[in-house]
FIDREN-278963 format. One line per field, with one value per residue (C-alpha): z, x, y negated; residue number from 0. Coordinates in nm, 4 decimals, padded with zeros to 6 digits. Layout:
<pts>
w	[Z, ...];
u	[X, ...];
v	[Y, ...];
i	[NUM, ...];
</pts>
This chain:
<pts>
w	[-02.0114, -02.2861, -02.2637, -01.8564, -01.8447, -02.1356, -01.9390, -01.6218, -01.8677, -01.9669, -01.6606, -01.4622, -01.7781, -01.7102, -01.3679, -01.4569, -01.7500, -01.4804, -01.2675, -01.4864, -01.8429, -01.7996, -01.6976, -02.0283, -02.0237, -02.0225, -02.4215, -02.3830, -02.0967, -02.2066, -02.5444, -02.3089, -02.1336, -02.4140, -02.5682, -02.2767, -02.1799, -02.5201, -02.5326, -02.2045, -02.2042, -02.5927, -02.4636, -02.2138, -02.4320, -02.6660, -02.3220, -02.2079, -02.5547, -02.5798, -02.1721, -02.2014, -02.4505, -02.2786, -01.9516, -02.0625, -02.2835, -02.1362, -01.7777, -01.7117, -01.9613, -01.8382, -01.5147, -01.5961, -01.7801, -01.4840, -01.2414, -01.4894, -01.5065, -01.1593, -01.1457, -01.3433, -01.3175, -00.9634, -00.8674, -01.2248, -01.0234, -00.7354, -00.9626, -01.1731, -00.8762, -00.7906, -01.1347, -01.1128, -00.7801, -00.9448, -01.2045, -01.0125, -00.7927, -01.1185, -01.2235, -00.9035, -00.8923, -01.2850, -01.2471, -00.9258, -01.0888, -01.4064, -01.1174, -00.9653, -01.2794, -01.0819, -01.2415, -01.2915, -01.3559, -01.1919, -01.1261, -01.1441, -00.7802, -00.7271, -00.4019, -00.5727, -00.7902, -00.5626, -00.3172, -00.5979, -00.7369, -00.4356, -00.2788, -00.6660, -00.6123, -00.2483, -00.4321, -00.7197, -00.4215, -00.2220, -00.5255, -00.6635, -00.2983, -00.2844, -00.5974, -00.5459, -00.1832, -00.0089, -00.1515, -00.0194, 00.3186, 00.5394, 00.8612, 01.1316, 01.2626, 01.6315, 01.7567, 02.0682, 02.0148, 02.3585, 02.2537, 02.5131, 02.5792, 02.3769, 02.5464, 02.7802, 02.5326, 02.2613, 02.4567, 02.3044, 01.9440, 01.7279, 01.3934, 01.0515, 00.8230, 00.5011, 00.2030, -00.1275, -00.2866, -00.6509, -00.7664, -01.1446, -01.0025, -00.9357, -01.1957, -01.1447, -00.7499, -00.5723, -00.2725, -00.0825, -00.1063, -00.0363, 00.2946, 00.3939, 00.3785, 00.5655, 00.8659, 00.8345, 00.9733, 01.1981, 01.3544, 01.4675, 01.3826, 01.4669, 01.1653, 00.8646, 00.6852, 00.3099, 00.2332, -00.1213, -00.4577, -00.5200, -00.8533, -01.0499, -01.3556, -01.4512, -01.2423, -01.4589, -01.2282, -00.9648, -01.0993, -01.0663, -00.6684, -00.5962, -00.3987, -00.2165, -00.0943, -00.0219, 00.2637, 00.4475, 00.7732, 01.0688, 01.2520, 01.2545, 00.9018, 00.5740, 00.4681, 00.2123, 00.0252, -00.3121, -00.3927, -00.6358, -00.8216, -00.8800, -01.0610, -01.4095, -01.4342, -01.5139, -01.8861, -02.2100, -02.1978, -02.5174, -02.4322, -02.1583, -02.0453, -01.7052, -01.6051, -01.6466, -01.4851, -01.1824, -01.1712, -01.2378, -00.9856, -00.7107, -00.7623, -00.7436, -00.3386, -00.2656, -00.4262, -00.2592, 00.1183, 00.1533, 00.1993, -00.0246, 00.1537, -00.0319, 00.1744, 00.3895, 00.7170, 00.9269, 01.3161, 01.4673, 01.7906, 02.0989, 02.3550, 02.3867, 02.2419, 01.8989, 01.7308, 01.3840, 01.0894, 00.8137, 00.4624, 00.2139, -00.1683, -00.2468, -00.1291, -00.1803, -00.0726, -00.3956, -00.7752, -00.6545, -00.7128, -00.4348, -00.4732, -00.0580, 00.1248, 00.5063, 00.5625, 00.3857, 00.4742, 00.8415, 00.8122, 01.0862, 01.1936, 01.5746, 01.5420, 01.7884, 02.0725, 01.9879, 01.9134, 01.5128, 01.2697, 00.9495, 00.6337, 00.3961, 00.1310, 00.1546, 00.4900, 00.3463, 00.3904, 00.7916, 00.7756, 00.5802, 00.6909, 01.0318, 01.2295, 01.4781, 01.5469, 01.1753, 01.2004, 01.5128, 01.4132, 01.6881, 01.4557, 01.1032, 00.9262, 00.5807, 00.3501, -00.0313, 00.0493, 00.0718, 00.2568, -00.1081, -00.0710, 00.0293, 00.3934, 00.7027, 00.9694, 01.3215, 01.5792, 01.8681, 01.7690, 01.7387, 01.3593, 01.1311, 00.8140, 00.4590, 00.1194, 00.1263, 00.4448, 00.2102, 00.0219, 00.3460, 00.6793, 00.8007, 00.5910, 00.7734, 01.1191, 01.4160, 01.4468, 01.7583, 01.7222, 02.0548, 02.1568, 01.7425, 01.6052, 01.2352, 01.1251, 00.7905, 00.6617, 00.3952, 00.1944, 00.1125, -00.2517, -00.4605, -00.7799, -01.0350, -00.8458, -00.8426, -00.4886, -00.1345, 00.0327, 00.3916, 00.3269, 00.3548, 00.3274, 00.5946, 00.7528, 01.0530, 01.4103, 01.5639, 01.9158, 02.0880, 02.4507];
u	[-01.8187, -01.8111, -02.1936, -02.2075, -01.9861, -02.1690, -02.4349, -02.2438, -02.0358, -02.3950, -02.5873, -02.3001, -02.2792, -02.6876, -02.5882, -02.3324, -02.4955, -02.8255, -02.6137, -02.4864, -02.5971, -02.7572, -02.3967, -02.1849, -01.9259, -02.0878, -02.0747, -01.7225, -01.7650, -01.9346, -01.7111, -01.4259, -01.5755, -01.6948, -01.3819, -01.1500, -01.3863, -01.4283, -01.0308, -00.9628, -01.1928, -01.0632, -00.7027, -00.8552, -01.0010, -00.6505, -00.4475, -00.6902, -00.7273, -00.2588, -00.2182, -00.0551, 00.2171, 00.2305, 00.2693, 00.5896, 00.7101, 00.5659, 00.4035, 00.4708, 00.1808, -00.0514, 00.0425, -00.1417, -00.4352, -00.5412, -00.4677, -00.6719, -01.0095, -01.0300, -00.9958, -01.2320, -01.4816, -01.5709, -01.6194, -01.8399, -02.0253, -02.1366, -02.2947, -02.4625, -02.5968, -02.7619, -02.8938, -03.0796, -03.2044, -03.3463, -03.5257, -03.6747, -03.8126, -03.9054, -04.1023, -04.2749, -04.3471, -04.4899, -04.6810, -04.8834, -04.9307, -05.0640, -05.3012, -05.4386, -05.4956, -05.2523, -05.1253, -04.8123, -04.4459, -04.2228, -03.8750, -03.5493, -03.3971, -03.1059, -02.9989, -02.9482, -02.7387, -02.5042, -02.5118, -02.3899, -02.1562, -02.0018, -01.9629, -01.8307, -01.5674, -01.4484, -01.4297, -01.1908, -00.9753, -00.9697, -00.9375, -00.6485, -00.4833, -00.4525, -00.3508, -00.0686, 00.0085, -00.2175, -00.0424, 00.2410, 00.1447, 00.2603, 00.1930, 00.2746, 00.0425, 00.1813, -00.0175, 00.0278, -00.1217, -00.1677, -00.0700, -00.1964, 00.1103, 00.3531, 00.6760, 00.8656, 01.1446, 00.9121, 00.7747, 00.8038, 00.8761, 00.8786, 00.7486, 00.7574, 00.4338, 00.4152, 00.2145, 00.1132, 00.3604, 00.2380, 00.5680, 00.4287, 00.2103, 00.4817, 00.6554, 01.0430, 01.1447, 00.9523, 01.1724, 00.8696, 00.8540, 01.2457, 01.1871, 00.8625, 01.1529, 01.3758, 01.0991, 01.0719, 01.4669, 01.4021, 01.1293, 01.4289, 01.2428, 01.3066, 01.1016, 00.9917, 00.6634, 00.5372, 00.2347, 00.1991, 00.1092, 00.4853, 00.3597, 00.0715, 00.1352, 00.4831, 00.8123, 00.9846, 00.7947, 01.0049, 01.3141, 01.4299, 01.3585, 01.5763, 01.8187, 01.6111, 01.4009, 01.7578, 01.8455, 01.5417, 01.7087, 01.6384, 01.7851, 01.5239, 01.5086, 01.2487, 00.9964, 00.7426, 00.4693, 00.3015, 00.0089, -00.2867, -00.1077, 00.2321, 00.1147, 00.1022, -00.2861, -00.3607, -00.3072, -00.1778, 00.0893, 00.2704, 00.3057, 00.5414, 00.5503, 00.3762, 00.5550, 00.8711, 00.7768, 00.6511, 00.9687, 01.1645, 00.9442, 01.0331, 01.4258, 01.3385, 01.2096, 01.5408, 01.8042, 01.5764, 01.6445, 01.3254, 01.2877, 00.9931, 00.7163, 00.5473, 00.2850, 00.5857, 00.6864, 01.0063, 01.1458, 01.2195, 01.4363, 01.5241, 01.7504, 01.5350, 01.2317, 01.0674, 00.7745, 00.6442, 00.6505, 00.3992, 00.3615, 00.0502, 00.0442, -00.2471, -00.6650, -00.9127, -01.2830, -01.3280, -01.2465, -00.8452, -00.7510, -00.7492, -00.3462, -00.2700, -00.2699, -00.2671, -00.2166, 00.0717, 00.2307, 00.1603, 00.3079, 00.5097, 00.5445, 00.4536, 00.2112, -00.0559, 00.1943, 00.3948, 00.2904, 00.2272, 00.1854, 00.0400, 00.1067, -00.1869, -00.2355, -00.5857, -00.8375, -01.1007, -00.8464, -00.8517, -01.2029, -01.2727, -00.9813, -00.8228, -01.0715, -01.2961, -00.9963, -01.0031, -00.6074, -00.3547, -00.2988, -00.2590, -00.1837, -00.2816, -00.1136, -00.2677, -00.3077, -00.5319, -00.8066, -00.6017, -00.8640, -00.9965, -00.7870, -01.0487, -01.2048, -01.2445, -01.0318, -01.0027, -00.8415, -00.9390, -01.2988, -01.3066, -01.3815, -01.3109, -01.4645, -01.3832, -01.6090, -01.3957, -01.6461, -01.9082, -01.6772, -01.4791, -01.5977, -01.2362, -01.0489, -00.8250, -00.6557, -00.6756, -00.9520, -00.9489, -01.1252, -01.1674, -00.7482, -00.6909, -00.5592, -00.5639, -00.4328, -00.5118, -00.2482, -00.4065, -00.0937, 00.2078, 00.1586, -00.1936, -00.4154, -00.5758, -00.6924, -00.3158, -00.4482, -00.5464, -00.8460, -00.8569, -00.6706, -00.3739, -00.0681, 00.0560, 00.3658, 00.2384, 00.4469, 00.3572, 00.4446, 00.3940, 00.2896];
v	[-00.7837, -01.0625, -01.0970, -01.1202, -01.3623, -01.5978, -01.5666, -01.6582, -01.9941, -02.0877, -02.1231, -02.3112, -02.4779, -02.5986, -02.7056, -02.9245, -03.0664, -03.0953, -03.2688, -03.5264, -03.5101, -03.9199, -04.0031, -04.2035, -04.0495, -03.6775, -03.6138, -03.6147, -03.3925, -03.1335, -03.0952, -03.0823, -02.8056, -02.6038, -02.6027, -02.5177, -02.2490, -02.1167, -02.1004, -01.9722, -01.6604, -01.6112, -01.6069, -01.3611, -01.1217, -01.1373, -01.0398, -00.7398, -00.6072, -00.6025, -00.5278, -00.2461, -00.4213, -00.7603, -00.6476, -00.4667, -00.7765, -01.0641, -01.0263, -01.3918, -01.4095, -01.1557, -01.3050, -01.6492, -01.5309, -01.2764, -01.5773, -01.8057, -01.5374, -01.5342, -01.8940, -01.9967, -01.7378, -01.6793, -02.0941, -02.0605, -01.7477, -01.9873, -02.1946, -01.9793, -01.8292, -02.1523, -02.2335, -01.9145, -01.9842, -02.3157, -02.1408, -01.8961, -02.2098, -02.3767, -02.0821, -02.0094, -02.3961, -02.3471, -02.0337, -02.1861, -02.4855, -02.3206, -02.0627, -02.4031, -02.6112, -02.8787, -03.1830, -03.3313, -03.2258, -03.0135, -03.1893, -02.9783, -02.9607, -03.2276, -03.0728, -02.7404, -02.9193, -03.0410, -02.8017, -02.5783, -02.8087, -02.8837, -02.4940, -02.3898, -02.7073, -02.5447, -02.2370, -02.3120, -02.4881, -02.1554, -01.9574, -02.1900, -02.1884, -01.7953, -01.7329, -02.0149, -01.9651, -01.7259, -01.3994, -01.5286, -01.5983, -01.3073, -01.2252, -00.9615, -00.7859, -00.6047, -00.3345, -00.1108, 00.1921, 00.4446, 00.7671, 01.0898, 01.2651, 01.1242, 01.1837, 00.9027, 00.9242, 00.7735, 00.5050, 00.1851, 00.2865, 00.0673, 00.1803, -00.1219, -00.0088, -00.2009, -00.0603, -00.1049, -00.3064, -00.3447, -00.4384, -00.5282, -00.8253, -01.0073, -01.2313, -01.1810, -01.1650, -01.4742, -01.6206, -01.5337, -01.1868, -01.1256, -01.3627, -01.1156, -00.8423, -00.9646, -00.9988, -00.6782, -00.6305, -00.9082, -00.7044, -00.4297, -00.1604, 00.2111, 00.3846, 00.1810, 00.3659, 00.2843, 00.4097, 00.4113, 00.2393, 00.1058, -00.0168, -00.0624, 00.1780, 00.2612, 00.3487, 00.0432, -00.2280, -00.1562, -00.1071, -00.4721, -00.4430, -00.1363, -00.3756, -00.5776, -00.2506, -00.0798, -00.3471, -00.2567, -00.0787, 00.1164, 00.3846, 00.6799, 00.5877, 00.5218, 00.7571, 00.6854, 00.8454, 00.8131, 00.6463, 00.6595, 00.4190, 00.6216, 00.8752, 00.6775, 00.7507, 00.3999, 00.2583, 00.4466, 00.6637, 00.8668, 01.2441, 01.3421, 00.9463, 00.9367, 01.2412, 01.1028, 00.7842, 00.9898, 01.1631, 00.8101, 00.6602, 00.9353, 00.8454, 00.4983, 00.6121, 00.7622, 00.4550, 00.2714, 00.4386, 00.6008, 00.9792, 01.0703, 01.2982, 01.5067, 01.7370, 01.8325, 01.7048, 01.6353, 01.6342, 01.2785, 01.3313, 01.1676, 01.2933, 01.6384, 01.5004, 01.5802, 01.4176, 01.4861, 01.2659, 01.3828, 01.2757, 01.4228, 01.3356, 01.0796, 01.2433, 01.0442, 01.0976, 00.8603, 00.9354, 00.8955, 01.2259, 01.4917, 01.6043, 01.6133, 01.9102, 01.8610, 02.1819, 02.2506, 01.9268, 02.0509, 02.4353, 02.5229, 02.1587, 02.2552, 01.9495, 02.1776, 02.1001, 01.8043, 01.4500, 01.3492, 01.0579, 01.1077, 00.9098, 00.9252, 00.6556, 00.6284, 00.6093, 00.8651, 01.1039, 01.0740, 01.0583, 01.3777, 01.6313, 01.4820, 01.2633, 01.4792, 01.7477, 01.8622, 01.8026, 01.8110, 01.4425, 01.1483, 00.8843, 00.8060, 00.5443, 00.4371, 00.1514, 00.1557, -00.1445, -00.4218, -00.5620, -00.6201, -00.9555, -01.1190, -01.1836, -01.3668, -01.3213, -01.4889, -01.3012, -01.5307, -01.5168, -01.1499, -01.2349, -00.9686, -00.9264, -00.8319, -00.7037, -00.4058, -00.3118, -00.2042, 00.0355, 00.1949, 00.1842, 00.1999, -00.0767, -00.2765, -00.2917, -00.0387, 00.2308, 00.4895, 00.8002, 01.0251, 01.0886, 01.0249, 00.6651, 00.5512, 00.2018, 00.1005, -00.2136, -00.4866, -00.4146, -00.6364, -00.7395, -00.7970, -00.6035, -00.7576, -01.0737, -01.2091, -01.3872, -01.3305, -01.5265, -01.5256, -01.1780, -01.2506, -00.9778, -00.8003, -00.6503, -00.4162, -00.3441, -00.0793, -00.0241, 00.3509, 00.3692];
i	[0, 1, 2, 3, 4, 5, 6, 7, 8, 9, 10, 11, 12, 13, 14, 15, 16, 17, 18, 19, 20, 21, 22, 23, 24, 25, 26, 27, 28, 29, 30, 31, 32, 33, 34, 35, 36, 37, 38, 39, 40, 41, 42, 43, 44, 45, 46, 47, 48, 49, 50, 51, 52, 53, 54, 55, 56, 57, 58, 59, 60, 61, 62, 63, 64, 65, 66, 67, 68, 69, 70, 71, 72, 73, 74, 75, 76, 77, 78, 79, 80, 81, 82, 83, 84, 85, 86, 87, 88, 89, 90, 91, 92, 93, 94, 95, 96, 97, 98, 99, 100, 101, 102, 103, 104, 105, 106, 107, 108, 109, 110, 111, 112, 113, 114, 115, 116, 117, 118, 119, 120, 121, 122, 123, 124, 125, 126, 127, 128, 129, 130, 131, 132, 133, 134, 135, 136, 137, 138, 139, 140, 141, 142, 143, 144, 145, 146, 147, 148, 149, 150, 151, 152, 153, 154, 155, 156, 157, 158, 159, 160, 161, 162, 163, 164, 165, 166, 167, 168, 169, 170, 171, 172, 173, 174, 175, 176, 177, 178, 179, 180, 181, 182, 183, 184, 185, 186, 187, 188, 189, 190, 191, 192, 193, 194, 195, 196, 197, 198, 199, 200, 201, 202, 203, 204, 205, 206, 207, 208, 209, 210, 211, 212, 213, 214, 215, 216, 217, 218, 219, 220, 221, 222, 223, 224, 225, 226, 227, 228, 229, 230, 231, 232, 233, 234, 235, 236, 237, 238, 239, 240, 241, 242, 243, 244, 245, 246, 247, 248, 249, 250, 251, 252, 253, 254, 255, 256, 257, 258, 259, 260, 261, 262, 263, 264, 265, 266, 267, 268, 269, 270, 271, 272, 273, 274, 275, 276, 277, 278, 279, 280, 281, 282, 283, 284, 285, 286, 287, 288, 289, 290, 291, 292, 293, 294, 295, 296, 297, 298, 299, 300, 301, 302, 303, 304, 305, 306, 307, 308, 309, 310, 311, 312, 313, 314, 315, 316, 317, 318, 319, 320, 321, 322, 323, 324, 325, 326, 327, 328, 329, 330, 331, 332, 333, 334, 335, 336, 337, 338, 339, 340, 341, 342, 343, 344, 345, 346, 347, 348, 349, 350, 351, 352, 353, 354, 355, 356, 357, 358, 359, 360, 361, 362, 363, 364, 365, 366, 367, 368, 369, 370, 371, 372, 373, 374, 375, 376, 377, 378, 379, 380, 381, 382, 383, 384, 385, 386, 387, 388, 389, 390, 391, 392, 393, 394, 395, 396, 397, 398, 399, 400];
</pts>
């Protein structure tokens, strides 16, 4: 990792210094930025090597120094990315010359130079704005989804989904985040589904947000599931640890309102109606663990003749065991991708587009499937990159018809 990114510090470094080295005050310039990048990725390294003890005693700390890699690093990508493109032009330039005997030099490319310089500076401005503003920025999504034969009585249901939380990315309890809750009353919703990943590694993160999680309410009640992130998988633990954080982690669900499912299922009525609420334990197509089973949370749920939503942390899941019939399942509800926190989306140019398309062909947003519907949610809180980019977090209304 250490020697990538040298690589990446020196050739933005040859950009800038490309750029402006005939400039007076540059000297100056180019100490300054040795020595602030030499110090930055050195109080980098320090963090990584003690995260598992700093993010316990000082997470304020880890807090910056994640912010401050991304930062820095990714506007430094853009450039690098056009220093190379420079050389390679300098070297095709060379090696023709040298094949046709021509004369004269070959001059570096000044428009590379500031084409890179200026696309790395709008870069570190978006990068600064979402780690600053854009992971607060939260939006409702509301979505009807047309359900074959779901019964009059359910018409019009209005189901809250929020999902992945990662309560341990957040520095105390930002203003922000308590406001995105109470939307999520404001909405009047009948159901409110979380679908997974509460925290990031232990059951501790979330302690500190039992209340504000508590005063979420609606009147067909909370259900939640676990995701790959609740099972204490990630980071050292001494024996008999992440089991009691799972288990610590699971009461955290209940004092927090939510009934917990765990492959089983329950009954939601109205009047004579019944439709079935399903929760599996985290599957994942990918190296997530495959702990869900469908069919058990499914047993004697009646789902062959009455209408059912799933809750499955992760998409793969509908796509492997439910989509195509595999699973008497008319809605999926799931979350994992976060829209990788990063994307482009404009509704009223039918613009929808995120990196997290090249990992999961179903990432974000509304998918229908023959008579089977699964909505994926970009999740509520953020992972590693302490930001969203064009991302931003979302709270999801669902609306049966």
């Amino acid at each position: 990792m250490l020697l990538i990114v040298s690589i990446i510090e020196w050739m933005a470094f040859r950009l800038v210094k490309r750029r402006w080295d005939e400039k007076k005050w540059w000297p100056m310039f180019g100490l300054l930025w040795l020595i602030i990048s030499v110090s930055l990725w050195g109080c980098v390294t320090i963090s990584l090597i003690n995260f598992e003890s700093w993010s316990a005693r000082m997470p304020s700390i880890v807090g910056i120094f994640t912010i401050a890699f991304f930062v820095n690093l990714i506007p430094k990508i853009v450039m690098a990315i056009f220093q190379v493109t420079d050389d390679l032009r300098y070297l095709t330039q060379f090696t023709m010359k040298k094949i046709t005997r021509g004369e004269g030099g070959i001059r570096r490319s000044t428009f590379l130079n500031y084409i890179g310089a200026g696309l790395a500076s709008l870069t570190f401005g978006a990068m600064f704005y979402a780690v600053t503003k854009g992971k607060y920025d939260y939006r409702v999504e509301k979505i009807k989804v047309l359900i074959e034969g779901l019964p009059d009585t359910f018409k019009g249901l209005r189901i809250v989904q929020i999902s992945d939380a990662h309560l341990g990315s957040f520095v105390g309890e930002p203003q922000a985040v308590l406001d995105a809750l109470q939307t999520v009353n404001d909405l009047k919703p009948d159901l409110i589904l979380f679908t997974g990943d509460l925290v990031n590694n232990k059951a501790s993160e979330a302690e500190s947000w039992i209340d504000a999680f508590s005063k979420l309410e609606a009147p067909m009640g909370k259900y939640s599931i676990m995701g790959n992130h609740d099972y204490a998988e990630y980071g050292d633990f001494a024996p008999g640890e992440s089991e009691a954080s799972v288990k610590r982690l699971q009461e955290i669900h209940e004092e927090m309102g939510f009934r917990l499912l765990l492959d089983e299922h329950v009954h939601l009525r109205r009047a004579e109606d019944r439709l079935v609420l399903a929760g599996v334990e985290n599957w994942s197509k990918r190296a997530f663990g495959k702990r869900g089973d469908i069919e058990k949370a499914l047993a004697n749920s009646d789902s062959d003749s009455l209408t059912t939503i799933l809750m499955s942390h992760d998409p793969t899941h509908f796509e492997e065991l439910v989509m195509g019939g595999k699973a008497p399942v008319d809605l999926t509800v799931s979350g994992h991708t976060h829209g990788m926190q990063m994307g482009i989306k404009i509704d009223f140019l039918g613009i929808n587009y995120s990196p997290a398309s090249m990992l999961y062909k179903r990432w974000g947003g509304l998918y229908k499937e023959g008579n089977q519907f699964l909505h994926v949610n970009r999740g509520f809180g953020v992972l590693a990159f302490r930001g969203r980019v064009g991302m931003p977090p979302e709270i999801t209304l669902l609306e049966l018809l």
